[in-house]
KOLKOLTI-995608 format. One record per residue: x, y, z of N, C-alpha, C in turn. Coordinates in steps of 0.05 Angstrom, whole numbers, padded with zeros to 5 digits, always signed. Each point is the difference from the previous one (the first is absolute). Layout:
XYZXYZXYZ/...
END
This chain:
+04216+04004+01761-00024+00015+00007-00012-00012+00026/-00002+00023+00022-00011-00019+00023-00028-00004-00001/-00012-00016+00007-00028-00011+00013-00015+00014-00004/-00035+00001-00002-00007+00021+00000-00015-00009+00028/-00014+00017+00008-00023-00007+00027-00028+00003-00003/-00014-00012+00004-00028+00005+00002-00015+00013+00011/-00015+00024+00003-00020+00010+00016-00005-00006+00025/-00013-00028-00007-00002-00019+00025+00017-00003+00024/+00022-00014-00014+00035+00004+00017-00002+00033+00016/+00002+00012-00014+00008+00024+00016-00020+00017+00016/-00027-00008-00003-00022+00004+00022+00006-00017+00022/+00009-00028+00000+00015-00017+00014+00016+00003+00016/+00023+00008-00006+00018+00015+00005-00004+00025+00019/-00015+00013-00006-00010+00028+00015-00021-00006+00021/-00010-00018+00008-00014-00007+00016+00021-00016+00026/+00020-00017-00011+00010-00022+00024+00021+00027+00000/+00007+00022+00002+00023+00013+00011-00003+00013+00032/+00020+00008+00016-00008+00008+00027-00018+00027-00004/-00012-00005+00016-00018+00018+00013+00005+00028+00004/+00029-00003+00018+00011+00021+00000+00027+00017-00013/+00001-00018-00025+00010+00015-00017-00015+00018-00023/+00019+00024+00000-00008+00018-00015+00008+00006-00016/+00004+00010-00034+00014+00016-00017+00011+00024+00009/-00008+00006+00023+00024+00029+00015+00024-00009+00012/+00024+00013-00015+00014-00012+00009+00021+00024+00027/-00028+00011+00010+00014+00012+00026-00013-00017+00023/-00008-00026-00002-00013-00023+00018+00020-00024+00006/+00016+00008-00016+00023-00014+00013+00023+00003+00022/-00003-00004+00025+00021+00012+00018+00007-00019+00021/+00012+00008+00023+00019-00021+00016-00022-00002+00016/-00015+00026+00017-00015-00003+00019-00030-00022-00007/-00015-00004+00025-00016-00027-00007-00032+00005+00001/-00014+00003-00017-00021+00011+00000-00025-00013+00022/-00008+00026+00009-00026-00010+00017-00021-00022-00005/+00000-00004-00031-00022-00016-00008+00018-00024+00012/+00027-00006-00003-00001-00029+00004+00016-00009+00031/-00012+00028+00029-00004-00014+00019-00016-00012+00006/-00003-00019+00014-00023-00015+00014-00017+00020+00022/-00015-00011+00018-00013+00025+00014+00012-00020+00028/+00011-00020+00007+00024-00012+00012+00020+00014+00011/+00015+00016-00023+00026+00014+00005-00009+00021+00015/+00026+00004+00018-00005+00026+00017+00011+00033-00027/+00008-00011-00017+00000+00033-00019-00026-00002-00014/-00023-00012+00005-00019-00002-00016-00014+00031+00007/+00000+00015+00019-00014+00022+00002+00043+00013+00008/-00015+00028-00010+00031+00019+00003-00008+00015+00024/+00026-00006+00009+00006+00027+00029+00018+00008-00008/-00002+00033+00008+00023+00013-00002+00009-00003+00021/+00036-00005-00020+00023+00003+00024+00009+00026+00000/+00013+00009+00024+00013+00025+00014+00029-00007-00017/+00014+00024-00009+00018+00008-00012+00028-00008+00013/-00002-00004+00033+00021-00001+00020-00002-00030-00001/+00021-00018-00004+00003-00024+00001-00017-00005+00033/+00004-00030+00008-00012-00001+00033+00026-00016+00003/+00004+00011+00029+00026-00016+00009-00017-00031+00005/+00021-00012-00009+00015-00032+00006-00014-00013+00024/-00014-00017+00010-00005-00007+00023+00023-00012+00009/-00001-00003+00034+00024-00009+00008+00003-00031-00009/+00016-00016+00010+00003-00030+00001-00005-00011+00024/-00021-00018+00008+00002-00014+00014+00022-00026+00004/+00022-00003+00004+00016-00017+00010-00014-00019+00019/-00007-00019+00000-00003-00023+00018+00023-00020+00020/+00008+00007+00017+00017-00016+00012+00022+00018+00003/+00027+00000+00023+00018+00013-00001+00026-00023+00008/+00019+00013-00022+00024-00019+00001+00016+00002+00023/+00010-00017+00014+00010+00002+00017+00034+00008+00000/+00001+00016+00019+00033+00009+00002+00022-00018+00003/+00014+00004-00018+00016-00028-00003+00031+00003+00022/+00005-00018+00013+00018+00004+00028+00020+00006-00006/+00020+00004+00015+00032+00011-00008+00009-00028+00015/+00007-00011-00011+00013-00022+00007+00035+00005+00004/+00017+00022-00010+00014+00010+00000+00006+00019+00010/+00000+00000+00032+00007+00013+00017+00022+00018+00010/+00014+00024+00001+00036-00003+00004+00004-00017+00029/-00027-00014+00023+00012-00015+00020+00000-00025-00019/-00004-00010-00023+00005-00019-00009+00011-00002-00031/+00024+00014+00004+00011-00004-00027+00020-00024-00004/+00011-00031+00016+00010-00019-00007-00021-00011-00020/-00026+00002-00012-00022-00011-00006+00002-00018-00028/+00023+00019-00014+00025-00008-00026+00019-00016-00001/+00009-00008+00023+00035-00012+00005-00011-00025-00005/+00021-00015-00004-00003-00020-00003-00006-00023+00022/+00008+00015+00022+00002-00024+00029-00030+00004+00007/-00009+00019-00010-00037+00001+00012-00017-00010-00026/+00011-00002-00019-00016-00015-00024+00002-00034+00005/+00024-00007+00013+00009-00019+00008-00015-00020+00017/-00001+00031+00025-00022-00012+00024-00024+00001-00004/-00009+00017-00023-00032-00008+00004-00009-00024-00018/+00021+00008-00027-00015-00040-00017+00032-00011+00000/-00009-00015+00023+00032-00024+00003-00013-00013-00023/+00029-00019-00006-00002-00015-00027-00014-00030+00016/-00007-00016-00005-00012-00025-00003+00028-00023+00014/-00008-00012+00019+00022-00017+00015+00006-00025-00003/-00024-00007-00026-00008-00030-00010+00022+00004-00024/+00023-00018-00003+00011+00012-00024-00007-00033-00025/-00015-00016+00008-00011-00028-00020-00015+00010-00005/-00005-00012-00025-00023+00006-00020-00024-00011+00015/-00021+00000-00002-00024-00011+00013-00003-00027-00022/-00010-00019+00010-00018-00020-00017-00021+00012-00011/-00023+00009+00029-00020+00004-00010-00014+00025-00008/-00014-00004-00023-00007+00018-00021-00018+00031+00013/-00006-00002+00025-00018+00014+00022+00022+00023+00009/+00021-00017+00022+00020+00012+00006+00014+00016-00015/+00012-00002-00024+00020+00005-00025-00011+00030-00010/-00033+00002+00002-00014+00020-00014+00002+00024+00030/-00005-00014+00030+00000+00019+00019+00026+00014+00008/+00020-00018-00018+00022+00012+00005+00015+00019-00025/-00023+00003-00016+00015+00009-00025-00027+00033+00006/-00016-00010+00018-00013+00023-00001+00010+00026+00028/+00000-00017+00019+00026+00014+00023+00028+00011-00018/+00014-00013-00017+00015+00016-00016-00005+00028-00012/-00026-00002-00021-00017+00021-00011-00005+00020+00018/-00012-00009+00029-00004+00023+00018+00030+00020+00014/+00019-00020-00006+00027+00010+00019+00006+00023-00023/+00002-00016-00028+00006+00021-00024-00012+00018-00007/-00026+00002+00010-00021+00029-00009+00003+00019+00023/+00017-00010+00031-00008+00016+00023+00030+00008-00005/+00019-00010-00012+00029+00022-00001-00008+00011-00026/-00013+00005-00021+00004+00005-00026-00022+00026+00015/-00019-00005+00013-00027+00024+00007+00020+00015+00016/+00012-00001+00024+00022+00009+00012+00013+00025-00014/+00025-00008-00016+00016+00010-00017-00011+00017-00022/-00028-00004-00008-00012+00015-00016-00030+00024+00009/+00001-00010+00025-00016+00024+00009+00025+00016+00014/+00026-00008+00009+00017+00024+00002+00008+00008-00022/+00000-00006-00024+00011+00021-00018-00024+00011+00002/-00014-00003-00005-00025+00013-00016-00009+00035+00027/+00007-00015+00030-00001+00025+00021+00017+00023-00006/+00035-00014-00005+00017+00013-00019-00005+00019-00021/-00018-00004-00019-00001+00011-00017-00027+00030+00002/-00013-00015+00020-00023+00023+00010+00013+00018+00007/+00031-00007+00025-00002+00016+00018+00018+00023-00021/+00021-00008-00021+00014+00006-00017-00023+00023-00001/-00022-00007-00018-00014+00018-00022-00017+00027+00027/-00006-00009+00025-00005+00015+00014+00010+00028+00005/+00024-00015+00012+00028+00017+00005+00012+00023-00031/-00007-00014-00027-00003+00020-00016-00011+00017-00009/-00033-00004+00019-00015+00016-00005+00005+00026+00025/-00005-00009+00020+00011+00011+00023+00023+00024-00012/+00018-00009-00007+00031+00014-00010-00021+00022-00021/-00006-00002-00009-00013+00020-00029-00014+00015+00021/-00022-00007+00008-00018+00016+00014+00012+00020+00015/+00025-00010+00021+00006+00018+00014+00016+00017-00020/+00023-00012-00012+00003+00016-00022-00005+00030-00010/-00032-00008-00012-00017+00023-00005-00006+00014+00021/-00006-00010+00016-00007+00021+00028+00019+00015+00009/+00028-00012-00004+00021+00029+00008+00002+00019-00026/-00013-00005-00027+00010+00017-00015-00023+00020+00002/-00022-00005+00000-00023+00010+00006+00007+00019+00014/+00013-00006+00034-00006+00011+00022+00023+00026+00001/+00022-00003-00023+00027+00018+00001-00003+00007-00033/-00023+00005-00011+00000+00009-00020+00000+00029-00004/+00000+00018-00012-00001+00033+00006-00025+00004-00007/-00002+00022+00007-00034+00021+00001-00004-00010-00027/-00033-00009-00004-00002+00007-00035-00017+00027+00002/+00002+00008-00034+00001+00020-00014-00029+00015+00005/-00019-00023-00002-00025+00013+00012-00003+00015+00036/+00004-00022+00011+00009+00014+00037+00016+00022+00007/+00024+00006-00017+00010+00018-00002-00010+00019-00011/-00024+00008-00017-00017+00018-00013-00017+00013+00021/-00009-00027+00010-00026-00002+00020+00007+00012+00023/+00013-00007+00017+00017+00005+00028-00012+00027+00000/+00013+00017-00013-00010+00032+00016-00029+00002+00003/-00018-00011-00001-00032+00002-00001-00003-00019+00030/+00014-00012+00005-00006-00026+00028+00012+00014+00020/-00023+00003+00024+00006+00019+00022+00010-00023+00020/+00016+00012+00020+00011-00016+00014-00012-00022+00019/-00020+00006+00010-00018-00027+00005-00004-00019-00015/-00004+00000-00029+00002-00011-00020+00018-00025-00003/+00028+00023+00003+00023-00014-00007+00009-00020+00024/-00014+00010+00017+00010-00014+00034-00013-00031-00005/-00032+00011-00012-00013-00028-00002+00009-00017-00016/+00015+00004-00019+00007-00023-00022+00022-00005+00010/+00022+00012+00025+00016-00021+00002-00005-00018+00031/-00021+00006+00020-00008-00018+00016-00022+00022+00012/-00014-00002+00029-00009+00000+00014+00011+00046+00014/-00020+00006+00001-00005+00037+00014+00010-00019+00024/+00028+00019+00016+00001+00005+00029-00011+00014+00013/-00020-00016+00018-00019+00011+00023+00011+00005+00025/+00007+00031+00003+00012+00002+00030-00017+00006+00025/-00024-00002+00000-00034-00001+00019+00003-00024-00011/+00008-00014+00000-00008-00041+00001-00004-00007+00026/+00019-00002+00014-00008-00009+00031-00016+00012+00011/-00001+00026-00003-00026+00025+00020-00020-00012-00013/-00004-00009-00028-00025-00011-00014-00015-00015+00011/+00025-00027+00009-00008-00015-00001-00013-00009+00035/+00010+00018+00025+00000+00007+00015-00033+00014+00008/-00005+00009-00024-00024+00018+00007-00019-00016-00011/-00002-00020-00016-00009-00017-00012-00012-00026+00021/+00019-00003+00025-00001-00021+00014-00013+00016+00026/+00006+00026-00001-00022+00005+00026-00027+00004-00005/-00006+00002-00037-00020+00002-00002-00017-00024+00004/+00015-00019-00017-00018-00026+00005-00004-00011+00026/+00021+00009+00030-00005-00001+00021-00018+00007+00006/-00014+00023+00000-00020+00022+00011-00027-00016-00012/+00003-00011-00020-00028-00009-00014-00010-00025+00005/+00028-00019+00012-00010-00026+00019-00005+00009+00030/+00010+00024+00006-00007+00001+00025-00029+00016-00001/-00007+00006-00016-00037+00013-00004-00022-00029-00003/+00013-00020-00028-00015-00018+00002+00001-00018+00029/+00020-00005+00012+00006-00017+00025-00024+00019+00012/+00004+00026+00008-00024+00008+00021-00032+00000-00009/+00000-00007-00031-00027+00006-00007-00011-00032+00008/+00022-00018-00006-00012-00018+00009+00002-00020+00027/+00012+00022+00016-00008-00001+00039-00024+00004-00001/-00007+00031-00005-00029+00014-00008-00030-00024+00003/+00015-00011-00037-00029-00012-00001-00010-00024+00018/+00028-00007+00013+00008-00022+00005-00021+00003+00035/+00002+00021+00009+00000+00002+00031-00037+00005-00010/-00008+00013-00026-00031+00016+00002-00006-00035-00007/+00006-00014-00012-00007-00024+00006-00004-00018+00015/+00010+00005+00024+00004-00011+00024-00020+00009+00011/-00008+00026+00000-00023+00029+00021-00022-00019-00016/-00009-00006-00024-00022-00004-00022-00006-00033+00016/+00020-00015+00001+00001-00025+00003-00027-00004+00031/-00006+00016+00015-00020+00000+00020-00024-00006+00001/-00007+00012-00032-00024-00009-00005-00005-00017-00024/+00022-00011-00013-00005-00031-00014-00012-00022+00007/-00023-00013-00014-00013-00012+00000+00021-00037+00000/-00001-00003+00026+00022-00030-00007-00018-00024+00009/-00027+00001+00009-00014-00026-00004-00027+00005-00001/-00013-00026-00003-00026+00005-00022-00020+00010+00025/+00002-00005+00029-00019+00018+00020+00005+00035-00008/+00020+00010-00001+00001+00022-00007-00016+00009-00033/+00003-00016-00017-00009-00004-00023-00026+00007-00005/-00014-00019+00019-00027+00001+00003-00011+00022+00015/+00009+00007+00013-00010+00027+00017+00004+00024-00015/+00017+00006-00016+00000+00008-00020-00007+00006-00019/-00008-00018-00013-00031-00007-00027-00025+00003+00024/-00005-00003+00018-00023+00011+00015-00005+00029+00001/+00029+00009+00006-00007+00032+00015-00003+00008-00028/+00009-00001-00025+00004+00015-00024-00034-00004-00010/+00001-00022-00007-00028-00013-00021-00022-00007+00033/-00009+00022+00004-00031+00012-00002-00026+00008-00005/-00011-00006+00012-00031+00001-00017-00005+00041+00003/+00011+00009+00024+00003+00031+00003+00031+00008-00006/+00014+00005-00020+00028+00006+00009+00004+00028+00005/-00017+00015-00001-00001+00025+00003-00021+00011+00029/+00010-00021+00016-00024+00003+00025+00003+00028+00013/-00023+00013+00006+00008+00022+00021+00002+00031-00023/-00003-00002-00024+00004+00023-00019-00030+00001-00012/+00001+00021-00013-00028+00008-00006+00000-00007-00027/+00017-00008-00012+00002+00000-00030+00002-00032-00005/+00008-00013-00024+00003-00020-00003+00030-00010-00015/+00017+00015+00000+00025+00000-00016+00022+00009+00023/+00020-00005-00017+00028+00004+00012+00005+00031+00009/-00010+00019-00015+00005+00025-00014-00019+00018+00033/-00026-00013+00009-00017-00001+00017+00018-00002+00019/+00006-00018+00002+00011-00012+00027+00027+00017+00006/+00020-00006-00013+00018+00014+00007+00003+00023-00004/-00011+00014-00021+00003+00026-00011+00015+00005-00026/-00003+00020-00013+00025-00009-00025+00020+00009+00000/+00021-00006-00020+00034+00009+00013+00005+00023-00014/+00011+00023+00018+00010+00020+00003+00013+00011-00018/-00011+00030-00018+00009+00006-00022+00022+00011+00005/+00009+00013-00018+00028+00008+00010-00002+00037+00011/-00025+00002-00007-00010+00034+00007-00004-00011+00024/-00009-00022+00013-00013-00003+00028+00035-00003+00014/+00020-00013-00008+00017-00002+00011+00023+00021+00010/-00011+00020-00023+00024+00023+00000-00021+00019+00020/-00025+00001-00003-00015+00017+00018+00011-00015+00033/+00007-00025-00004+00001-00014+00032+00032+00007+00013/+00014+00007-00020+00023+00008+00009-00002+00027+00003/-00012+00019-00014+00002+00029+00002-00015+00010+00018/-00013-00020+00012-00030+00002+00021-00022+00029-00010/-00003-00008-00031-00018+00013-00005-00036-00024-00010/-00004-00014+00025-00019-00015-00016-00023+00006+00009/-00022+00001-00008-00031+00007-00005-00015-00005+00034/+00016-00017+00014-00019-00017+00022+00023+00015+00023/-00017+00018+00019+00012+00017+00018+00019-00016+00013/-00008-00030+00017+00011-00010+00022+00023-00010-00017/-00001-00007-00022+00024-00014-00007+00019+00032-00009/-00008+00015-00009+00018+00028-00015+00011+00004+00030/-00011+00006+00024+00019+00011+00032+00010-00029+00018/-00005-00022-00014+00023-00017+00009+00022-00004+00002/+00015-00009+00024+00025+00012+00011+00021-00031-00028/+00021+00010-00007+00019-00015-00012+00008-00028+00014/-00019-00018+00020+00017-00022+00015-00003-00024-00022/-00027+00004-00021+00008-00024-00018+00021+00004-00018/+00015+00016-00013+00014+00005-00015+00019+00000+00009/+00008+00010+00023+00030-00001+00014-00001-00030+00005/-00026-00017+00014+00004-00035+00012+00016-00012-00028/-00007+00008-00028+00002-00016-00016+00034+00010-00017/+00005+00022+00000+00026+00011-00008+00018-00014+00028/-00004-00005+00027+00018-00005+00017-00007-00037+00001/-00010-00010-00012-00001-00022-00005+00022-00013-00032/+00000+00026-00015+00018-00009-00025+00031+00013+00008/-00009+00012+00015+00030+00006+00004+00012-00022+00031/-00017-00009+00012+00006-00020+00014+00019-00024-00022/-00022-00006-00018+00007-00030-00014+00028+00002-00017/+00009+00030-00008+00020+00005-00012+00024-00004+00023/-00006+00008+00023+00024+00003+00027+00002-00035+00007/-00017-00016+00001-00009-00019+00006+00019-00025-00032/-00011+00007-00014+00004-00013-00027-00016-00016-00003/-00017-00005+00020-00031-00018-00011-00024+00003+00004/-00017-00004-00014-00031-00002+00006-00009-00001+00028/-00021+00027-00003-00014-00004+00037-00028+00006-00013/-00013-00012+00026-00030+00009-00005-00012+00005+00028/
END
């Protein structure tokens, strides 16, 4: 008969059990419940993730290995024989044992080096050997495939397809359209870009010479400077006009009804409407001067 329990006991009992156990037993599972992240962890609040994995970041590699030399040259293939293993670790000319315990070790370690520099020798040529072996077999396959590839027959789809692919088409998939206007192309191509250095070259004679005409009245030291800021800044700059503005003084600029009336000589003010053409011709035989000329006049 087992035990019985006490009241007590099992109020006991029901008090020290976890917290977060439950009599449901759909509370049992693999995943890890929110109550027992910390507010520490970064899954303590949920983000949704996107359905599309995220690619991989790259790798930073630190440092780069260096290319390891061909020491095995075809100008130096004796590198194996024996008369050049010979000459590079001669054997030792001391043929007594040493007394001393100093000597005995430098000579047993000059040994070690003669035996690791024919043993490194002999085993980095096999080992070139065996690269060049596995190279050369890859090589062999590759091309291999490439002649079977390249002399294989039509497949079954292309042969379907073909009547739908117009001959340009077909021209392009096996190299390059023959252009017979190529040289006239390329011909007309080069007088163009001629013609367009020879426009910029004169545009910039042009600015080059109205720069020169302009250059007369540049201000190049500070006496000119000053006479200058005098004539401008005025206590009257409008001396001699009735008005007090620019607009006074000079008058205002010319609408385009005033300009077309000035060419059609239909304008409002008699003496100027039966004025003879000598300003208009002075100034058309002045632009057609500068064109004959190629530079700026005044």
């Amino acid at each position: 008969m087992p035990p019985s329990i006490s009241s007590g006991s099992v109020g006991a009992i029901t008090r020290l059990r976890c917290p977060n156990l439950t009599l449901n037993p759909r509370s049992f599972s693999t995943t890890t419940s929110l109550s027992s992240i910390g507010p520490e962890n970064p899954r303590f609040i949920e983000i949704p993730t996107s359905a599309q994995p995220q690619a991989p970041p790259r790798r930073v590699i630190k440092g780069v290995l260096p290319i390891p030399r061909n020491i095995f040259r075809k100008s130096d293939a004796t590198k194996i024989t024996p008369q050049y293993l010979a000459a590079t670790s001669p054997k030792a000319k001391h043929k007594k044992e040493p007394q001393d315990d100093h000597v005995a070790w430098k000579r047993k370690m000059a040994a070690a080096r003669r035996k690791n520099l024919q043993e490194g020798l002999l085993s980095l040529h096999a080992r070139k050997l065996k690269s060049d072996r596995m190279l050369l077999h890859k090589s062999t396959i590759k091309q291999k495939l490439r002649a079977e590839r390249f002399n294989a027959p039509q497949r079954e789809d292309e042969r379907l397809t073909n009547p739908t692919i117009t001959k340009a088409m077909s021209q392009l998939q096996v190299g390059h359209i023959n252009d017979a206007r190529r040289e006239e192309r390329i011909e007309e191509m080069k007088a163009r870009v001629a013609k367009k250095e020879a426009i910029r070259e004169e545009e910039r004679q042009n600015a080059l010479h109205t720069l020169y005409m302009h250059a007369r009245s540049f201000i190049v030291n500070e006496q000119q400077l000053d006479a200058r800021i005098e004539e401008i800044f005025t206590e009257k700059p409008f001396f001699g006009s009735q008005g007090n503005n620019i607009w006074d003084a000079q008058g205002q600029p010319k609408s385009v009804q005033e300009m077309l009336a000035e060419i059609n000589k239909t304008q409002k003010n008699v003496v100027d409407r039966y004025a003879g053409p000598a300003i208009i011709t002075g100034k058309r035989m002045q632009k057609i001067a500068e064109e004959l000329t190629g530079g700026k006049m005044e």
